[in-house]
MARKOLLO-872295 format. One record per residue: residue in one letter; x negated, y, z of N, C-alpha, C in turn; residue number from 1. Coordinates in steps of 0.02 Angstrom, whole numbers. Each point is the difference from the previous one (the first is absolute). Last residue first. Layout:
<site residuo="A" n_x="X" n_y="Y" n_z="Z" ca_x="X" ca_y="Y" ca_z="Z" c_x="X" c_y="Y" c_z="Z" num="NUM"/>
...
***
This chain:
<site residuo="X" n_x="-3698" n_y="-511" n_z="7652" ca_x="-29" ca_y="50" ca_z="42" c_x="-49" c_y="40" c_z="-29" num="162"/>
<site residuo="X" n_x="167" n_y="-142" n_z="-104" ca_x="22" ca_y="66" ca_z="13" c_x="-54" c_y="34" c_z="32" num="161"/>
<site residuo="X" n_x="-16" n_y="-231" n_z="-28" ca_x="-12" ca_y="36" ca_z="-55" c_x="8" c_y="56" c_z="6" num="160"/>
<site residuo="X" n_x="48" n_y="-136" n_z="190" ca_x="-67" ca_y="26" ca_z="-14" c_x="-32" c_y="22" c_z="-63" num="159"/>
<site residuo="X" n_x="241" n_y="-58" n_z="51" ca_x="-13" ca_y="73" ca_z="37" c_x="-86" c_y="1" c_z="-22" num="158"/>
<site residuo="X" n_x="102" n_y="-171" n_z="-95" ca_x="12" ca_y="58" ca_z="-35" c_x="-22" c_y="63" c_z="30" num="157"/>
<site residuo="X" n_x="-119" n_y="-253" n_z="63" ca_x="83" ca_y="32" ca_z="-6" c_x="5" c_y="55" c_z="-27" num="156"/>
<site residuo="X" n_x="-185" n_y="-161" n_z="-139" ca_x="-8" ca_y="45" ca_z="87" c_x="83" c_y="25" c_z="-1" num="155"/>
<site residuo="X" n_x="-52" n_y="-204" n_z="-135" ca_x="8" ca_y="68" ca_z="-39" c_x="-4" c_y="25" c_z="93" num="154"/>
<site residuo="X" n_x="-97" n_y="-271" n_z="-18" ca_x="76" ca_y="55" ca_z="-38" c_x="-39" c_y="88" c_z="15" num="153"/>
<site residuo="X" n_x="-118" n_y="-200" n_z="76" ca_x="-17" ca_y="5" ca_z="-79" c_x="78" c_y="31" c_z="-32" num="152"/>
<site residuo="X" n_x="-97" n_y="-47" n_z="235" ca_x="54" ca_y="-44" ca_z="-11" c_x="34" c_y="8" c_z="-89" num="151"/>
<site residuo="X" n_x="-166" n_y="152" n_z="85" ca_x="-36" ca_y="-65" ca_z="8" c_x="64" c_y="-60" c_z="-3" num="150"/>
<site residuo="X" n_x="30" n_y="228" n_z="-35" ca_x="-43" ca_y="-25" ca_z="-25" c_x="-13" c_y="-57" c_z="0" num="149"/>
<site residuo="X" n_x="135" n_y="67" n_z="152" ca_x="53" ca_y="9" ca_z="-66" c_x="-60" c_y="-35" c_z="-52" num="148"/>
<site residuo="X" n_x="-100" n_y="73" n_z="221" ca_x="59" ca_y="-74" ca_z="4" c_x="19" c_y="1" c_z="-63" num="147"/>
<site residuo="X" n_x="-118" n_y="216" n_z="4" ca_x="-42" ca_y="-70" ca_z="-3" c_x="49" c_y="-70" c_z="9" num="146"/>
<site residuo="X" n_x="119" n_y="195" n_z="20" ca_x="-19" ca_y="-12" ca_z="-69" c_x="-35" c_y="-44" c_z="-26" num="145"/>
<site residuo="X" n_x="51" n_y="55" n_z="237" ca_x="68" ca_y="-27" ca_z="-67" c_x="-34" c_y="-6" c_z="-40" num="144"/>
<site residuo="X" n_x="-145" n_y="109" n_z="105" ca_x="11" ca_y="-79" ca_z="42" c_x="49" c_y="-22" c_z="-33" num="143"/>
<site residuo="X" n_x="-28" n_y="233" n_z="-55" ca_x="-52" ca_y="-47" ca_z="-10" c_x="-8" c_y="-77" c_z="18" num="142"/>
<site residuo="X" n_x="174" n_y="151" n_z="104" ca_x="7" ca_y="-9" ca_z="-78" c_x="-39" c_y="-38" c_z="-25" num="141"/>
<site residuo="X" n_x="-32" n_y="40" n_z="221" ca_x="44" ca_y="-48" ca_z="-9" c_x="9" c_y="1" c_z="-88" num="140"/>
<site residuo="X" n_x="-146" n_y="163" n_z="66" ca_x="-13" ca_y="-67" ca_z="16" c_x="30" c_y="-56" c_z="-4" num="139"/>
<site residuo="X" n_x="75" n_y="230" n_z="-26" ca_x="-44" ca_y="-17" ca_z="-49" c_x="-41" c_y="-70" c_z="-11" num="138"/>
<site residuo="X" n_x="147" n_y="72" n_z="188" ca_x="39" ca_y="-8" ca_z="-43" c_x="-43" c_y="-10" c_z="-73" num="137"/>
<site residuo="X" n_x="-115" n_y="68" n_z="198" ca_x="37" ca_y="-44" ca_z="12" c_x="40" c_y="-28" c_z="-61" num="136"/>
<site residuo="X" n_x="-93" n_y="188" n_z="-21" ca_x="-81" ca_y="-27" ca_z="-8" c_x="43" c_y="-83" c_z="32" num="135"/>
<site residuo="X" n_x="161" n_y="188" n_z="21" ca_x="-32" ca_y="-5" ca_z="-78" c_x="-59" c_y="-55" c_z="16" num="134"/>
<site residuo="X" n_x="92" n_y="71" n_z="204" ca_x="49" ca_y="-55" ca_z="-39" c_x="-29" c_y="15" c_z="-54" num="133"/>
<site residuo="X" n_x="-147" n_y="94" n_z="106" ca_x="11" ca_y="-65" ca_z="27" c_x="34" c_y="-32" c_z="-43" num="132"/>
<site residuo="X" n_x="-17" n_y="225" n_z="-25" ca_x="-52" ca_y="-32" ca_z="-39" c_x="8" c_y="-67" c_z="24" num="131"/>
<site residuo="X" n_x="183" n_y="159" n_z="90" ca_x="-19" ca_y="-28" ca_z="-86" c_x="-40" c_y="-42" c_z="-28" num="130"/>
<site residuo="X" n_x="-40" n_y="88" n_z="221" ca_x="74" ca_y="-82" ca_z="-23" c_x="-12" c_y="-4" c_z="-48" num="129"/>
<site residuo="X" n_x="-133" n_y="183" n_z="57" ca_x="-14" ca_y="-82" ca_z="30" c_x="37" c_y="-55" c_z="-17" num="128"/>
<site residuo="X" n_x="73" n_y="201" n_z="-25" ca_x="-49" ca_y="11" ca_z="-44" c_x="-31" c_y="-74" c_z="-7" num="127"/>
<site residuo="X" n_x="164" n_y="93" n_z="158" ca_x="5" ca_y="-13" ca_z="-65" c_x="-37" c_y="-15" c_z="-21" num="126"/>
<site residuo="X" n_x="-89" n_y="58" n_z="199" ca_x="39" ca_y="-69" ca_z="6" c_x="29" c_y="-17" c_z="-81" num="125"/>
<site residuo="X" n_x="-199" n_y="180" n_z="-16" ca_x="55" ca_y="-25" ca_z="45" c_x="18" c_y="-47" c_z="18" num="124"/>
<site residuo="X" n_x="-259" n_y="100" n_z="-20" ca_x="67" ca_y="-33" ca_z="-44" c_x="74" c_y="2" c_z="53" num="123"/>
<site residuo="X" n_x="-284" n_y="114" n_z="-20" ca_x="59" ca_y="-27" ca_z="36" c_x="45" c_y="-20" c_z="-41" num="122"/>
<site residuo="X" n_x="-184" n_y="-87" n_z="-90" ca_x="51" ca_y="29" ca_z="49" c_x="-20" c_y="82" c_z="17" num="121"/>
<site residuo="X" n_x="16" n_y="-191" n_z="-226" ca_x="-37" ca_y="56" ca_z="65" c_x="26" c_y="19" c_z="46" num="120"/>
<site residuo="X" n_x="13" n_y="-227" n_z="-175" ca_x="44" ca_y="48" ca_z="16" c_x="-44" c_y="44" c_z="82" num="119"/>
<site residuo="X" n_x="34" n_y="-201" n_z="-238" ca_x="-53" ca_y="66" ca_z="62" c_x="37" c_y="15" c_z="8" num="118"/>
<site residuo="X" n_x="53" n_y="-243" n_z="-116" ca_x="11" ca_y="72" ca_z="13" c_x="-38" c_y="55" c_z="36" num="117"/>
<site residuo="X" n_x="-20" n_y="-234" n_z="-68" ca_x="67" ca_y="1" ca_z="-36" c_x="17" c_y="71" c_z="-8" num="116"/>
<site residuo="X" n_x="-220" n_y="-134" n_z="-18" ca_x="-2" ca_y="36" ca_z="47" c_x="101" c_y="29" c_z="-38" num="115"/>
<site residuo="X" n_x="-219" n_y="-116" n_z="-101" ca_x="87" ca_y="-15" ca_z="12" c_x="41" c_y="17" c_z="54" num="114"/>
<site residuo="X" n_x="-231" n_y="78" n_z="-64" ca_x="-26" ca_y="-76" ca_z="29" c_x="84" c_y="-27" c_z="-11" num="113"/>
<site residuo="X" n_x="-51" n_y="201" n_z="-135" ca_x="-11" ca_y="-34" ca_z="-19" c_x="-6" c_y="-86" c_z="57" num="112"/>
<site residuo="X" n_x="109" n_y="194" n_z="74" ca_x="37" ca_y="-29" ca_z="-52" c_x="-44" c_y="-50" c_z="-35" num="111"/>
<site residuo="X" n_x="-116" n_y="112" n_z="144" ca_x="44" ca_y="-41" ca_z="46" c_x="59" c_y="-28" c_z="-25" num="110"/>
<site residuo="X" n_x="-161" n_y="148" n_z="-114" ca_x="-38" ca_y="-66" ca_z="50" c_x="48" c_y="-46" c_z="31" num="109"/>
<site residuo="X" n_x="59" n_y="214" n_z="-90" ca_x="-29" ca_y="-30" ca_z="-54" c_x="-8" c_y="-73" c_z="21" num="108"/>
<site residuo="X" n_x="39" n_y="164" n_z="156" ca_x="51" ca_y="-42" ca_z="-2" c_x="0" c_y="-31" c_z="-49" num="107"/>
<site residuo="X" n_x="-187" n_y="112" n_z="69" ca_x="44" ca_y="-48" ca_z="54" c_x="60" c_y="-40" c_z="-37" num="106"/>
<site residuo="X" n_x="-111" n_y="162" n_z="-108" ca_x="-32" ca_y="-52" ca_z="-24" c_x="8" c_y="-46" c_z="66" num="105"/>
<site residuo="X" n_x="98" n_y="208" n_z="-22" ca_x="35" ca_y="-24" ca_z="-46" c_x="-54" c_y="-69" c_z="-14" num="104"/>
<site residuo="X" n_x="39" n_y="89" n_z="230" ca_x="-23" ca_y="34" ca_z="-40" c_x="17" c_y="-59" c_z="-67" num="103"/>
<site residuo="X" n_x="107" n_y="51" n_z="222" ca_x="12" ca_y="-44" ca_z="-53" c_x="-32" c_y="26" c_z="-64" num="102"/>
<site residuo="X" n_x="-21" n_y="-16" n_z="295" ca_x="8" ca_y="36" ca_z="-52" c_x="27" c_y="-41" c_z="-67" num="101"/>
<site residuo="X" n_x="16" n_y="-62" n_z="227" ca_x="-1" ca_y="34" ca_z="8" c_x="3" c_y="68" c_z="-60" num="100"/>
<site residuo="X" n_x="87" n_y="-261" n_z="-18" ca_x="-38" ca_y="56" ca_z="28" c_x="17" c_y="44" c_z="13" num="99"/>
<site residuo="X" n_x="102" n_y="-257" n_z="-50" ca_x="29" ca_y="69" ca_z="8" c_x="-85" c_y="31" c_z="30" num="98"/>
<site residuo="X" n_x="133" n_y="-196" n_z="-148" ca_x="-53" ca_y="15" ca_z="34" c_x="28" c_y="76" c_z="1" num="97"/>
<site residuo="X" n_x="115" n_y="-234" n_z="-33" ca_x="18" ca_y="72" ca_z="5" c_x="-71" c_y="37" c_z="21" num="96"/>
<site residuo="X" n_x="83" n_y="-261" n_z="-95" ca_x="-34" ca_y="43" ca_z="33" c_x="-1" c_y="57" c_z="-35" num="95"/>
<site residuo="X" n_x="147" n_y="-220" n_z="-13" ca_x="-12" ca_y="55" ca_z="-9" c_x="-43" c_y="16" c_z="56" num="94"/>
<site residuo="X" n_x="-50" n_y="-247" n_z="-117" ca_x="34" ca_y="31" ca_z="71" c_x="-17" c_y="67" c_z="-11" num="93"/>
<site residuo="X" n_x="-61" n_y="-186" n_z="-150" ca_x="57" ca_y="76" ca_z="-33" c_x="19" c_y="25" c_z="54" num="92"/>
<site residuo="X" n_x="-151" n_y="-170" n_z="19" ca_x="-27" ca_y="37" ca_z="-45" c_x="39" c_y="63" c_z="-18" num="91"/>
<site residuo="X" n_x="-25" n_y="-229" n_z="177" ca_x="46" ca_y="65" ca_z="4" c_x="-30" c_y="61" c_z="-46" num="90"/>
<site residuo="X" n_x="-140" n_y="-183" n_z="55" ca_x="65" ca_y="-21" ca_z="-8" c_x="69" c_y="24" c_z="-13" num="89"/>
<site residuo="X" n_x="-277" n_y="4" n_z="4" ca_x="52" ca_y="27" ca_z="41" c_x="64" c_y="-40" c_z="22" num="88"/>
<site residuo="X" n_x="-155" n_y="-36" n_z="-183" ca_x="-52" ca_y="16" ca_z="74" c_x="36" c_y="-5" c_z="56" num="87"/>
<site residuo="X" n_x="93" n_y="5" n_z="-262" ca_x="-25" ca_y="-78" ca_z="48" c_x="-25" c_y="26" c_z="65" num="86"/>
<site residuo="X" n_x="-20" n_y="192" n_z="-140" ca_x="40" ca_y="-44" ca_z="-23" c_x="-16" c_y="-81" c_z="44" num="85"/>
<site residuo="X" n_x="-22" n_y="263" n_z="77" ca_x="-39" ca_y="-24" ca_z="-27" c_x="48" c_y="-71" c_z="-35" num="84"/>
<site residuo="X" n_x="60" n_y="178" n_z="163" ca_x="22" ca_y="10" ca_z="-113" c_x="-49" c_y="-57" c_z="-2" num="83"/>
<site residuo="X" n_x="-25" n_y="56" n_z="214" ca_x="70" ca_y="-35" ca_z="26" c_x="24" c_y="-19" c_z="-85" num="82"/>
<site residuo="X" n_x="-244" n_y="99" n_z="41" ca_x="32" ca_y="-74" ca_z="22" c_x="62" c_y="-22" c_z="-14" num="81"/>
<site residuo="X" n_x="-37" n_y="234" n_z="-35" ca_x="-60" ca_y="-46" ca_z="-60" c_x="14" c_y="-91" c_z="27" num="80"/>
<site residuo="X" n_x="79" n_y="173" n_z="155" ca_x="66" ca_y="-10" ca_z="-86" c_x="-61" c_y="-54" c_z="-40" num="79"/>
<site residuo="X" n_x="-117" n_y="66" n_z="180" ca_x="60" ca_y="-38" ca_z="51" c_x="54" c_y="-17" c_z="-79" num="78"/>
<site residuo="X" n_x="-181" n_y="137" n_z="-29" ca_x="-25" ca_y="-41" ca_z="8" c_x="52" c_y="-63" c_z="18" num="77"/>
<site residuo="X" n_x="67" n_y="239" n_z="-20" ca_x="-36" ca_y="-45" ca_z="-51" c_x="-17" c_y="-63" c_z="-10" num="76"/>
<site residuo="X" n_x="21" n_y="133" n_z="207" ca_x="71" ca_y="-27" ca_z="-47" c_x="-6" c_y="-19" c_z="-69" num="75"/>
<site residuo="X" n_x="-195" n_y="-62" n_z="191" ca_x="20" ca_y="65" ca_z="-24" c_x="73" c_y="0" c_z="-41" num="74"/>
<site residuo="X" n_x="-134" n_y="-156" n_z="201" ca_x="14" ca_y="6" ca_z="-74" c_x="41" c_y="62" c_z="-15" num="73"/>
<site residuo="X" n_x="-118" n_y="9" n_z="191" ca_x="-34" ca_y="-64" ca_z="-7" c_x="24" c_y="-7" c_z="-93" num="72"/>
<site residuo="X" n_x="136" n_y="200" n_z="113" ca_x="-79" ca_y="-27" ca_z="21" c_x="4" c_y="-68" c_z="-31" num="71"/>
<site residuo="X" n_x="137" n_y="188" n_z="-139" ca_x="10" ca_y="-44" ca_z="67" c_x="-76" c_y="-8" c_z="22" num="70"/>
<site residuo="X" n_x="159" n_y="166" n_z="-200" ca_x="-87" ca_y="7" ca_z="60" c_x="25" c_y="-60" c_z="71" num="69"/>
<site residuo="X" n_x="193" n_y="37" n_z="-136" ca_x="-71" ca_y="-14" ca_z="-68" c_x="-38" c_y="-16" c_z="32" num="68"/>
<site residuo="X" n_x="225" n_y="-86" n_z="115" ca_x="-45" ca_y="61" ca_z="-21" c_x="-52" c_y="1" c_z="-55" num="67"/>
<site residuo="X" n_x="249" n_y="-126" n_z="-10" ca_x="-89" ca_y="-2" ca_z="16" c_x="-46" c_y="42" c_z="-1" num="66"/>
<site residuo="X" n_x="265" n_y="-121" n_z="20" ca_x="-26" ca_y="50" ca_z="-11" c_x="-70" c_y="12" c_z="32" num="65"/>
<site residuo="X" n_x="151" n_y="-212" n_z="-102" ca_x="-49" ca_y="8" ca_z="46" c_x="-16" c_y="75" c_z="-27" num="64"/>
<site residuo="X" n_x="221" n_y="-183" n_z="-14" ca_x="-36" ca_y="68" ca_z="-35" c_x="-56" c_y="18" c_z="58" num="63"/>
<site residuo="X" n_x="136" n_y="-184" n_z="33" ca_x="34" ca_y="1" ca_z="-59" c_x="-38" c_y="65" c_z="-41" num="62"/>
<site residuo="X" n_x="-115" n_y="-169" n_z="189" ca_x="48" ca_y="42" ca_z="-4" c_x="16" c_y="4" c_z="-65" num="61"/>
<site residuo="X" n_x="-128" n_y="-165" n_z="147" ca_x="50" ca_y="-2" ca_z="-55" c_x="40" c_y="54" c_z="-25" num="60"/>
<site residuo="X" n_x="-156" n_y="-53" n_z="205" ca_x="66" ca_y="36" ca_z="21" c_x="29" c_y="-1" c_z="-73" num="59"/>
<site residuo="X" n_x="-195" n_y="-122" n_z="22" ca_x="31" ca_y="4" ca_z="62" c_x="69" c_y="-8" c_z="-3" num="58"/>
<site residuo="X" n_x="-173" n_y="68" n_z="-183" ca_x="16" ca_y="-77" ca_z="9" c_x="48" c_y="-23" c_z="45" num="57"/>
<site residuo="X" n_x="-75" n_y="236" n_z="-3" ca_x="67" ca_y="-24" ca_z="-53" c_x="-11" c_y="-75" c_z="-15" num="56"/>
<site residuo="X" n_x="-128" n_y="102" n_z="180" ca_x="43" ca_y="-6" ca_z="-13" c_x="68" c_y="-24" c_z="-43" num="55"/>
<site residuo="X" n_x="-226" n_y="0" n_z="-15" ca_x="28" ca_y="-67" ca_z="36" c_x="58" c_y="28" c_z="-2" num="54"/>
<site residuo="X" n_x="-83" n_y="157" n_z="-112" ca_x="-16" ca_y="-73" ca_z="-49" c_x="23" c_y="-50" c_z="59" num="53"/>
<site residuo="X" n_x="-43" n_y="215" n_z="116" ca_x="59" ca_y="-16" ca_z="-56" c_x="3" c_y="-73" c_z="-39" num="52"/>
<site residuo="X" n_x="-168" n_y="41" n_z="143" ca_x="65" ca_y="4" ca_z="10" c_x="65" c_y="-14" c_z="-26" num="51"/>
<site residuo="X" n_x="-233" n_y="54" n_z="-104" ca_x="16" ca_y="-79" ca_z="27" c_x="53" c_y="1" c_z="53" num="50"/>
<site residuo="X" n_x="-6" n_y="234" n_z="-57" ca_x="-16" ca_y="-42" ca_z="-56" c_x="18" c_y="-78" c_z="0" num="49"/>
<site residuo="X" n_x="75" n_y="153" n_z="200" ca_x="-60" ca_y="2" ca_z="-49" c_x="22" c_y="-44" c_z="-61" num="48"/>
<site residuo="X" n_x="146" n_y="58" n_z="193" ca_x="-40" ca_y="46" ca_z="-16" c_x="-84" c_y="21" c_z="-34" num="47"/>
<site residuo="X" n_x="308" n_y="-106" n_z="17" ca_x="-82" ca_y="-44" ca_z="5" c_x="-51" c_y="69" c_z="-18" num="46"/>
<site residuo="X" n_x="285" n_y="-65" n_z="52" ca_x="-62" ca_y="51" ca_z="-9" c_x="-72" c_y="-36" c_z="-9" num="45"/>
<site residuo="X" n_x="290" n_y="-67" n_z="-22" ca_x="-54" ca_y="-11" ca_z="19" c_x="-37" c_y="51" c_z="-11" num="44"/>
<site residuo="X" n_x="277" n_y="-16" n_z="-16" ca_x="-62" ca_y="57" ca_z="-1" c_x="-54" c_y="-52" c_z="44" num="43"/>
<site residuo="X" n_x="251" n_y="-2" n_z="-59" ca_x="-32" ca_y="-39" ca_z="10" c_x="-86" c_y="21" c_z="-39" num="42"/>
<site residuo="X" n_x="213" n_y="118" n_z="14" ca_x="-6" ca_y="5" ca_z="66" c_x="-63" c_y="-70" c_z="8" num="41"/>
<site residuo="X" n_x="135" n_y="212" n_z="-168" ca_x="-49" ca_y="-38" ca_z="-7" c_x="-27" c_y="-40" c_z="75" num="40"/>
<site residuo="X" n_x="133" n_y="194" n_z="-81" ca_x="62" ca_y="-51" ca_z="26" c_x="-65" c_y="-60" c_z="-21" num="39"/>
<site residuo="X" n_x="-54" n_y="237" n_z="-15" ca_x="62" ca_y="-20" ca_z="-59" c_x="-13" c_y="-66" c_z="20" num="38"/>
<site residuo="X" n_x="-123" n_y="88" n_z="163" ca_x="56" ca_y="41" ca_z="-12" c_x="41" c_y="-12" c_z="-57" num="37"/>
<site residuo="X" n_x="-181" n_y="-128" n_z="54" ca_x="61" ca_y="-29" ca_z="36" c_x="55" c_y="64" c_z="17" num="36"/>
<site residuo="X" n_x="-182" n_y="53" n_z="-128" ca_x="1" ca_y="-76" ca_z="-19" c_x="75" c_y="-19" c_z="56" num="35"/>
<site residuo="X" n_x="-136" n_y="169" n_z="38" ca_x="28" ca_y="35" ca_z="-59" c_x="66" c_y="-67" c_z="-15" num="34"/>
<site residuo="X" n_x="-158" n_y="-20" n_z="188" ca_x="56" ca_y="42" ca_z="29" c_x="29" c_y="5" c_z="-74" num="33"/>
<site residuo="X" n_x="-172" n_y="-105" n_z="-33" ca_x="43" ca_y="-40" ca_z="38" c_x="58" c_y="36" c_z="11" num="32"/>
<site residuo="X" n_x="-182" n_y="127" n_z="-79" ca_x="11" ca_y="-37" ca_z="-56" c_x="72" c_y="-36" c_z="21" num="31"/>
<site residuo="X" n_x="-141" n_y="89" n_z="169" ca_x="31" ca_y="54" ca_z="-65" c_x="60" c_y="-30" c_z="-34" num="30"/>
<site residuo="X" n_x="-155" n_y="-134" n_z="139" ca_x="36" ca_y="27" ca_z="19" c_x="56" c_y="67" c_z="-24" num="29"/>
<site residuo="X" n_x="-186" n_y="-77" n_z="-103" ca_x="37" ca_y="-52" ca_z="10" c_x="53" c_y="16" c_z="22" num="28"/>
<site residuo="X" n_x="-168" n_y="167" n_z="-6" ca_x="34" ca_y="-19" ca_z="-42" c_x="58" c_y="-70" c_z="-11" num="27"/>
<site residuo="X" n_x="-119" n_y="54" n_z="192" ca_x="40" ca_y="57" ca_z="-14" c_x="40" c_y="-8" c_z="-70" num="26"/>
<site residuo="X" n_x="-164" n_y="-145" n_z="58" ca_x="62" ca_y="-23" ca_z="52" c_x="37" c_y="41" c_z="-13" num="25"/>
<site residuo="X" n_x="-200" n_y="-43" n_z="-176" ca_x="14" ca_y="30" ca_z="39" c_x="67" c_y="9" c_z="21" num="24"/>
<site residuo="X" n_x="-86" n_y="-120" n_z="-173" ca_x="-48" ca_y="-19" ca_z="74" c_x="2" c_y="64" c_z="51" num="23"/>
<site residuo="X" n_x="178" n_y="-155" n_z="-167" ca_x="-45" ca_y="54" ca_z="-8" c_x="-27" c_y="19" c_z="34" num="22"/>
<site residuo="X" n_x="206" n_y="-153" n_z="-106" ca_x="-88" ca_y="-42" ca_z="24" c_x="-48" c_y="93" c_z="-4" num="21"/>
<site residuo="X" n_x="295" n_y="-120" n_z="29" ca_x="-41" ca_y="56" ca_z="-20" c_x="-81" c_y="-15" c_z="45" num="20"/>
<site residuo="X" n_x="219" n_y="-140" n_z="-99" ca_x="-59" ca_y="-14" ca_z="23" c_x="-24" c_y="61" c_z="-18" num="19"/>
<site residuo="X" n_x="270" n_y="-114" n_z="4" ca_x="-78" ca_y="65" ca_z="-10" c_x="-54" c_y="-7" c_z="7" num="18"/>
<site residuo="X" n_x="250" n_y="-109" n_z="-62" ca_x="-79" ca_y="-16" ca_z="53" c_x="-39" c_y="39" c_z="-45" num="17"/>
<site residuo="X" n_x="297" n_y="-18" n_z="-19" ca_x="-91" ca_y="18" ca_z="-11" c_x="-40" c_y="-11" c_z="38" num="16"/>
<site residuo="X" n_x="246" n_y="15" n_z="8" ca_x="-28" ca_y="-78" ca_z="-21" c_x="-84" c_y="27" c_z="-18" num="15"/>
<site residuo="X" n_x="154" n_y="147" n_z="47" ca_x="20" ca_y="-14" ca_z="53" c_x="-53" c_y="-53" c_z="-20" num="14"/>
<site residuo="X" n_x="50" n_y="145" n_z="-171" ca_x="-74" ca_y="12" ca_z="62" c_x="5" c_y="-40" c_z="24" num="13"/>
<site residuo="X" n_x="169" n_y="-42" n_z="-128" ca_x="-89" ca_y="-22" ca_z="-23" c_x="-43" c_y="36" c_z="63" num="12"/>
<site residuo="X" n_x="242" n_y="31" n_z="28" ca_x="-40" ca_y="-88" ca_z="20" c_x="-70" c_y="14" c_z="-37" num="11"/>
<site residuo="X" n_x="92" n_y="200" n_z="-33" ca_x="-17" ca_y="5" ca_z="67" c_x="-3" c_y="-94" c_z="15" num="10"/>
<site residuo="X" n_x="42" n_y="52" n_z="-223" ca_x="-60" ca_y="41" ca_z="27" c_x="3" c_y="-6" c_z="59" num="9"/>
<site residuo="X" n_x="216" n_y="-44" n_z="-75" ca_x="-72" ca_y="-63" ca_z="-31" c_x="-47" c_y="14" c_z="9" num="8"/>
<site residuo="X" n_x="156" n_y="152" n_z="93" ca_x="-2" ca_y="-72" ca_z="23" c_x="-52" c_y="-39" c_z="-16" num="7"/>
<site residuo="X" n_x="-62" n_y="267" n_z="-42" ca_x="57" ca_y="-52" ca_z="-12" c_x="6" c_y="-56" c_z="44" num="6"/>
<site residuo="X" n_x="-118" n_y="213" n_z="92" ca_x="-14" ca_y="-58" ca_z="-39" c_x="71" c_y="-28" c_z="-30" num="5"/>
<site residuo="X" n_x="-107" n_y="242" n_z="133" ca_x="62" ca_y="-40" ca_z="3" c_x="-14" c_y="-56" c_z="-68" num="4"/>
<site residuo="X" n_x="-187" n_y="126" n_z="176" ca_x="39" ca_y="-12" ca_z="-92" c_x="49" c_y="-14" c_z="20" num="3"/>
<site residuo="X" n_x="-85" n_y="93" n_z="259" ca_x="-15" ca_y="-63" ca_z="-83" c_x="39" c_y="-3" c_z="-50" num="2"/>
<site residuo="X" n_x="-113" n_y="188" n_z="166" ca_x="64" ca_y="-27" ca_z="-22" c_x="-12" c_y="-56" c_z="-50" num="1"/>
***
């Protein structure tokens, strides 16, 4: 059964690009079915590492969910690029990493690469949204604030609140 969403919540899914990057089809496929159950319908996949990374040059998405354990580049390895400063281009793009486990020096690790969120599975569809629209909406705040900065005024009020 799918969530029931607000209006303003059901255009934000509607407007999302996904990019789920994990090297196994089952899981992808998991993940997709969760994803276009709370009203998510623009869904890329990539099943590695250097995949991914073209991908999100590609497909531009608005949140890249990333396994930990990939081939060729690892999820670590794949965040260590996309945070790096200048390299990329896209430094504050949300990423959701999701394992299998979450031992406390996984996720030590994955807050320290800027990693927006873990999350283990199994998971729900709720569970999933939440962290999207949060790691979404955390992004756009941050992006206000840098514009406000740099046009040398006061950030809008909502990104003081956050």
């Amino acid at each position: 059964m799918r969530p029931r969403l607000s209006n303003p919540v059901e255009a934000i899914t509607r407007s999302l690009r996904v990019l789920l990057v994990a090297k196994r089809q089952h899981m992808r496929k998991l993940v997709r079915g969760l994803l276009v159950n709370v009203g998510i319908k623009k869904i890329d996949e990539a099943a590695d590492g250097i995949a991914g990374i073209e991908a999100i040059k590609a497909f531009d998405p608005d949140v890249v969910i990333l396994d930990w354990d990939l081939p060729l580049l690892n999820g670590p390895e794949v965040v260590r690029i996309i945070r790096a400063p200048g390299a990329f281009g896209r430094p504050g793009l949300p990423i959701i990493m999701v394992g299998a486990s979450a031992s406390r020096r996984r996720v030590a690790e994955a807050q320290r690469l800027g990693v927006d969120s873990f999350v283990v599975l199994p998971m729900s569809a709720k569970m999933l949204l939440d962290r999207i629209l949060s790691a979404v909406a955390n992004a756009r705040r941050a992006q206000e604030a840098e514009r406000a900065q740099q046009r040398g005024g006061a950030p809008p009020a909502a990104v003081l609140m956050a």
